[in-house]
N, C-alpha and C positions, 0 to 999 in steps of 0.2 A: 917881921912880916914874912921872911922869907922861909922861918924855921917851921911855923905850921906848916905852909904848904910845901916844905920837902915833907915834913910829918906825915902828910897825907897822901904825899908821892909814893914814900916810902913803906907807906901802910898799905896802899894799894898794887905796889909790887910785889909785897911781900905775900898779900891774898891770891894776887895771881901765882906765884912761885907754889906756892902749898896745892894747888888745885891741878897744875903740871903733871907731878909724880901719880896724884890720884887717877888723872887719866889714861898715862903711860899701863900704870896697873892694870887699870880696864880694859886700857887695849892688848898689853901680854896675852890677859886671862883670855881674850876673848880670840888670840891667834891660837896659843895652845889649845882651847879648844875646837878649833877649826883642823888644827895638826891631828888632833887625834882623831877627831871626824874624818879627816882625809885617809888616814891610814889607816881607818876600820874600813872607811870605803874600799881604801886599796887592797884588804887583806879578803872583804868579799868579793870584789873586781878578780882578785886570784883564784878566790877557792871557783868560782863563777867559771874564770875564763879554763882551772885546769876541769872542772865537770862537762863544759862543751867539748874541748879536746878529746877528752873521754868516748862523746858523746858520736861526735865528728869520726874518732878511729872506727870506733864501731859500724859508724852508718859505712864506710867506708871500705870497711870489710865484708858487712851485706851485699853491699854493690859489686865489691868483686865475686863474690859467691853468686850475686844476679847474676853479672855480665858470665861466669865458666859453667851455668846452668843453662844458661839463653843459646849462649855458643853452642853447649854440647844438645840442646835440643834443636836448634836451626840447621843441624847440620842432618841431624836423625828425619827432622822433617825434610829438608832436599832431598836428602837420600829417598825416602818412602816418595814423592815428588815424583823423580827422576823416572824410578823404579814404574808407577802409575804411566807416567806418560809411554816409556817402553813398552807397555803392558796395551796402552790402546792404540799401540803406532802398529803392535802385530795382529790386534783383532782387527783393524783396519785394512790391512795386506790381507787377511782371512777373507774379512768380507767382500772384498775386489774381488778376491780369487772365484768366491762363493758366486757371486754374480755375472764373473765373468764366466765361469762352470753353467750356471743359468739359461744366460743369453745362448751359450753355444747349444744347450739339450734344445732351450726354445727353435733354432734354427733346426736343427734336426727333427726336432718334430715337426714345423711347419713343411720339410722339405720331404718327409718320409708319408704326411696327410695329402702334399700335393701329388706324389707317385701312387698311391692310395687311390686317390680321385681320378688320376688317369689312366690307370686297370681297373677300376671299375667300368670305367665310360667303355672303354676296351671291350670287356666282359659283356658287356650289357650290348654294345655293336658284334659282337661275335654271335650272341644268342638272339638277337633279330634276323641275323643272317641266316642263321641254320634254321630258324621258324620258316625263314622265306625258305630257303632248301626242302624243310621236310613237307612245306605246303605245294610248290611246286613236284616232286616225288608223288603225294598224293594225288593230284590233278594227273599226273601222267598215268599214275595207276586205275586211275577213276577211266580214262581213257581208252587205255590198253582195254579194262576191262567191258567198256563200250564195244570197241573193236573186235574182243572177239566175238560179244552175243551178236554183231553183225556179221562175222564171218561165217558163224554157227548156222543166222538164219538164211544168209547166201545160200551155202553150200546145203541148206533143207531146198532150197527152192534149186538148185543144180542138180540135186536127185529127184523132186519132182520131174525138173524137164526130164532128164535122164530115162526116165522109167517108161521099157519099153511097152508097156500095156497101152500109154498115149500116143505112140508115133509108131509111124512105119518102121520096116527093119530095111528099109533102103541104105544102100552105103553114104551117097550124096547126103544123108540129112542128119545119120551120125559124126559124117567129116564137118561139116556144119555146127552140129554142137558143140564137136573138140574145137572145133576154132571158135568161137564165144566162147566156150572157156577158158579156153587159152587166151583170148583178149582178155577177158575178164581179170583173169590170175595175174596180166599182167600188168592189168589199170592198180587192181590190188598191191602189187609188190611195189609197183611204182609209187605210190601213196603210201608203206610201207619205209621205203625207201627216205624218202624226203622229212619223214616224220623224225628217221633214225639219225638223219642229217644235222636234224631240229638238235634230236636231243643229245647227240656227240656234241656240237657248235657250242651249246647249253654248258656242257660237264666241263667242256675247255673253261671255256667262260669262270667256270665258279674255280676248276684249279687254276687258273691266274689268280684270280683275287685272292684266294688264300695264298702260292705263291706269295703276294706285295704284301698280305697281312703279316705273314711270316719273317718278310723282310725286313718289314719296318718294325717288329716284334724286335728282331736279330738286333736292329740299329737302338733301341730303346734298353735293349739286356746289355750292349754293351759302352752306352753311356750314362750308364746306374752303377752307383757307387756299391761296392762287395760289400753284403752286412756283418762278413767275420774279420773282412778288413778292417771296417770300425769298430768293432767291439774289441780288435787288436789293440787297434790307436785308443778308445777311450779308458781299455786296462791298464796302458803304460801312463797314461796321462796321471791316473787316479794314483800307480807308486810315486811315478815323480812326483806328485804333489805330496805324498805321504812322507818321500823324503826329505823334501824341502821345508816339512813342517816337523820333523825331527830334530832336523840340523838349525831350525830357528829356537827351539826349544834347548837342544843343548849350548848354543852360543847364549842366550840369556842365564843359562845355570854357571856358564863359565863367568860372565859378567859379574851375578854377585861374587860368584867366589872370590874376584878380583876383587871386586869392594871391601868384602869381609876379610880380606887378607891387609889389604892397605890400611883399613881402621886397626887391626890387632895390631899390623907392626907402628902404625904411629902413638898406639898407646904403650906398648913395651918398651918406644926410645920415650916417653916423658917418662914412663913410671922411675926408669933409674938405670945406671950402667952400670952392674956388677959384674964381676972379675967372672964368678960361675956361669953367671948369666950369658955372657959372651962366648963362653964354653959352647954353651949349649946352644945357640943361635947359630956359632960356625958350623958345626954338624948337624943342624937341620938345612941350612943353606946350603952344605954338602950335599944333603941326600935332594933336597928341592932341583939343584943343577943337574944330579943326575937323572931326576923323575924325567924332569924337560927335557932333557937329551932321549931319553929313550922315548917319551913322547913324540915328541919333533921326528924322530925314526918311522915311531908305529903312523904317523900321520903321511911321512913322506910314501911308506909304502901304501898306505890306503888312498891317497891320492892316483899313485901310479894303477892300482886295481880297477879305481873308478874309473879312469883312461883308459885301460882295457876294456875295463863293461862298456864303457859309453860308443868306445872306435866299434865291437862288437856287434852295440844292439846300432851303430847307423849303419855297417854294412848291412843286418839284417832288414833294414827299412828300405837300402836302397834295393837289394834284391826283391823286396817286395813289393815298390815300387816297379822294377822291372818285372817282376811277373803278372802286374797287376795292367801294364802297361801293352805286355804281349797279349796277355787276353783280351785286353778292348781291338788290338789289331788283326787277334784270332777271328774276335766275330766281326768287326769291321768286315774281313774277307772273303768269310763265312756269305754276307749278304749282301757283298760285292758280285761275289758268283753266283748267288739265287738272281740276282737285279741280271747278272750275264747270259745267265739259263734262260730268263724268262723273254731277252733281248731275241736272241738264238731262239726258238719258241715261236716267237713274232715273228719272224725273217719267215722261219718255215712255213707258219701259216699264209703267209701271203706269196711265198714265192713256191713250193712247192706242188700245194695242192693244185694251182692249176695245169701244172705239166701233167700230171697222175690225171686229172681229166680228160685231157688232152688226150695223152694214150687210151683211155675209155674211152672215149666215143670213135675214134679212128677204128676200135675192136669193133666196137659194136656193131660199124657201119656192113660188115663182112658174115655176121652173125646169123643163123638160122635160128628160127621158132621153134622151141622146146616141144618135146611131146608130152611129159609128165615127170620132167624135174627144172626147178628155178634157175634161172640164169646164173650161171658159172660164175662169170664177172661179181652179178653186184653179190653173190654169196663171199666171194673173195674179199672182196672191197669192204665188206659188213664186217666179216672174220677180224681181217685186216685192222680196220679202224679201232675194234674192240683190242685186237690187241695191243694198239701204239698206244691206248688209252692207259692200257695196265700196266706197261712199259714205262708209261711216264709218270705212273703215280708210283712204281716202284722207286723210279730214280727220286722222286722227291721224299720218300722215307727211307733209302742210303744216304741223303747229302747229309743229313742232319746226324748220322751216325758213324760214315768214315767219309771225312773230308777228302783225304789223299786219292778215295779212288773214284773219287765222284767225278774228276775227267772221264778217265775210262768209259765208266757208266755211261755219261751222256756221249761220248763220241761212239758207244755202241750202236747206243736205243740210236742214233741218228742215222748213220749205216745202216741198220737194219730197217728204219723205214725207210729211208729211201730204197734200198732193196725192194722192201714190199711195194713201195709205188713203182719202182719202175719196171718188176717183173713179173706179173701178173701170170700165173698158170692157166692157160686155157686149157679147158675139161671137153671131152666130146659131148655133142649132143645129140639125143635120139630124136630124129626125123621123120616125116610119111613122105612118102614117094609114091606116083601115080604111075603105072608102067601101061602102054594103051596097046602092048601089044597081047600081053595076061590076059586071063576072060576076070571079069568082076564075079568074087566069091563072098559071100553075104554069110559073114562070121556068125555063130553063135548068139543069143542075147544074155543066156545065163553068164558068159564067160565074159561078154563087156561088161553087165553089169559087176561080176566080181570085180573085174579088172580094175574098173573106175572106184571102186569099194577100197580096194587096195592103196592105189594111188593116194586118193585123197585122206587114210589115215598116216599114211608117209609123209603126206606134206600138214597133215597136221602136228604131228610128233616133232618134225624137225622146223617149226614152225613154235614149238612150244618151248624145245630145247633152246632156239636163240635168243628168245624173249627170257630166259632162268637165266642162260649165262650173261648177257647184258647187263640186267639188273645186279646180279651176283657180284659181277667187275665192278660195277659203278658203286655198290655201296657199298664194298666191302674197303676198297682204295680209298675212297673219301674218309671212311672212318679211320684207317689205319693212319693215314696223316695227318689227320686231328690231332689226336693222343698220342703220334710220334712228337708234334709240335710241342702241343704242352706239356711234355714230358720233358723235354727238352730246358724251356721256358722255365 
């Protein structure tokens, strides 16, 4: 019993034993081929990973060729950058300057419109003035010319009376006539007189105010700015700006050249160091050291030049300044003594004239009635007056012409009128005398009536003469100080 079933043990190990080796085979076959699949794998994993390395160097080397491409343009763009901003930092300074150049012509012109406006107003109160003058002149001529068609028609009716075919030839009523006429002639000069008063009072009157207009003319020319003084200062202004926009222009060309030198030499130390090369670098830095140096010279002496122009042209401004300075005190003093004259002027008309009247009527008091010539006195006194008038419009066309002697002058014209007021020449005058011891002789009538023919064209003649020279003195003075003034001005 026991031998089949080892039989059958042994049959069935021995099927499993046979089936072993068959497996083993399958499993070999089946690693070898896995070995060789792995190591086809691994021989494309190779060829694979040396084509990325490949691939990898290359991208690699692009990238460096980006990155010394980027470089060398980031650098060219700063540069151009740099260059731009310099460029609108000086159009900036330009434009200041431009504006500020602006504002100062605007102030100048608002300041040169304002002095404009106030010579005009000037101008235009000057020529109202002399409208009132030449209308006032008129009226006095309108006047005068009244006065003589009345003096005219008088003296028809005083030859009426006169004429002996109306009246007795009695002595009593010819001494009679001549006394009404002689009142008459003297209501006349007296109203003559007072008229003259008028219009002397008048003429002072208008040379005062011209006087203060002139004054304050004087005071207004000499705190008005010189127009060649400015056109001085605005010439210098205009090089110095031309300079300083030179020497901007050549400090930016030095600037590149700076830059353009530093780029060359940092490209000649990458390019390479050769033996010749260094040759020739030493001997340009040779000659480069010496350019500088005699540069650095030529700069040091153009420094020192400009130092000289500059110390030059301030002495020249300060002198200008001072001269500029003396003539505002020129005319300052100029119109200090017209304002002094006019003071002195003042004083005289109120303290003088009355002593001079004084002495006039103390004369007068003593005085005999003319027979057929005008009172001595107020002939004097008329003379007189006319000529202190011409006197003093003389001294107002020398102040404006020699300062220095302008004392003189008015310590003359002042002596001399006081002269004239306090020494009056009395003249004789012809008188009738009644003697009762004489017989009464009953003159002629032809020879009176010449006689009085006579007379009265005497005192019309010199009646005609003082009214020419009057007017003559007054308008010829007035105008001469006009046009010495604004000649002046």
């Amino acid at each position: 019993g026991l031998q089949p079933s080892q039989d059958v043990a042994f049959a069935v190990f021995g099927g499993q034993n046979l089936r072993i080796p068959q497996r083993l085979n399958r499993a070999v076959l089946r690693l070898q081929s896995a070995l060789e699949e792995s190591q086809l794998n691994k021989k494309q994993l190779k060829r694979k990973l040396e084509v990325q390395t490949e691939t990898l160097n290359n991208k690699m080397e692009e990238l460096r060729a980006l990155n010394e491409h980027t470089q060398s343009s980031m650098t060219s763009e700063v540069t151009e950058v740099q260059m731009k901003i310099m460029e609108l930092e000086t159009l900036k300074v330009e434009l200041q300057k431009t504006r500020q150049e602006c504002w100062d012509r605007e102030q100048l012109d608002l300041t040169n419109s304002k002095l404009q406006r106030h010579l005009e107003r000037s101008k235009e109160e000057k020529e109202e003035r002399e409208k009132e003058a030449v209308s006032c002149f008129n009226s006095l001529e309108k006047a005068r010319e009244a006065n003589r068609d009345l003096q005219v028609q008088l003296e028809q009716i005083l030859q009426q009376a006169q004429d002996p075919n109306s009246k007795g030839n009695s002595l009593f009523a010819e001494l009679e006539d001549k006394r009404a006429e002689m009142a008459r002639q003297l209501i006349s000069m007296k109203v003559q007189n007072v008229s003259l008063q008028k219009q002397h009072a008048f003429s002072k009157q208008q040379l005062q105010r011209m006087k203060v207009q002139i004054a304050a003319l004087m005071q207004l020319q000499g705190s008005r700015a010189d127009p060649a003084q400015l056109e001085r200062l605005q010439s210098m202004l205009s090089d110095k700006n031309e300079e300083i926009q030179n020497l901007t222009t050549k400090l930016q060309r030095l600037e590149k050249m700076e830059i353009v030198l530093k780029s060359a030499n940092s490209a000649t130390a990458e390019s390479g160091d050769g033996q010749d090369e260094t040759y020739y670098t030493d001997l340009l830095e040779m000659k480069l050291n010496d350019n500088l140096k005699h540069a650095e010279l030529l700069a040091d002496e153009l420094s020192l030049q400009r130092m000289k122009s500059l110390s030059e042209s301030q002495r020249a401004l300060a002198l200008e300044r001072k001269l500029f300075s003396s003539e505002q005190r020129l005319k300052q003093t100029q119109s200090d003594k017209i304002k002094l004259h006019l003071r002195v002027e003042e004083l005289q008309h109120k303290y003088e004239p009355k002593e001079a009247k004084k002495n006039l009527t103390q004369k007068r008091k003593g005085e005999k009635l003319p027979f057929d010539i005008i009172p001595s006195s107020e002939e004097t006194t008329l003379d007189k007056g006319e000529r202190v008038v011409a006197m003093e419009m003389d001294v107002t066309n020398t102040k404006t012409a020699d300062p220095e002697a302008d004392c003189c002058c008015t310590a003359e014209t002042v002596s001399s009128t006081q002269l004239h007021i306090a020494e009056p020449e009395p003249q004789p005058a012809k008188c009738v005398k009644i003697s009762r011891d004489e017989p009464a002789e009953i003159p002629n009538p032809t020879s009176s009536v010449t006689d009085c023919k006579e007379e009265e064209e005497q005192q019309q003649n010199k009646r005609e003469r003082r009214k020419k020279e009057t007017v003559e003195v007054i308008h010829v003075s007035s105008n001469s100080s006009m046009e010495n003034d604004c000649a002046q001005q």
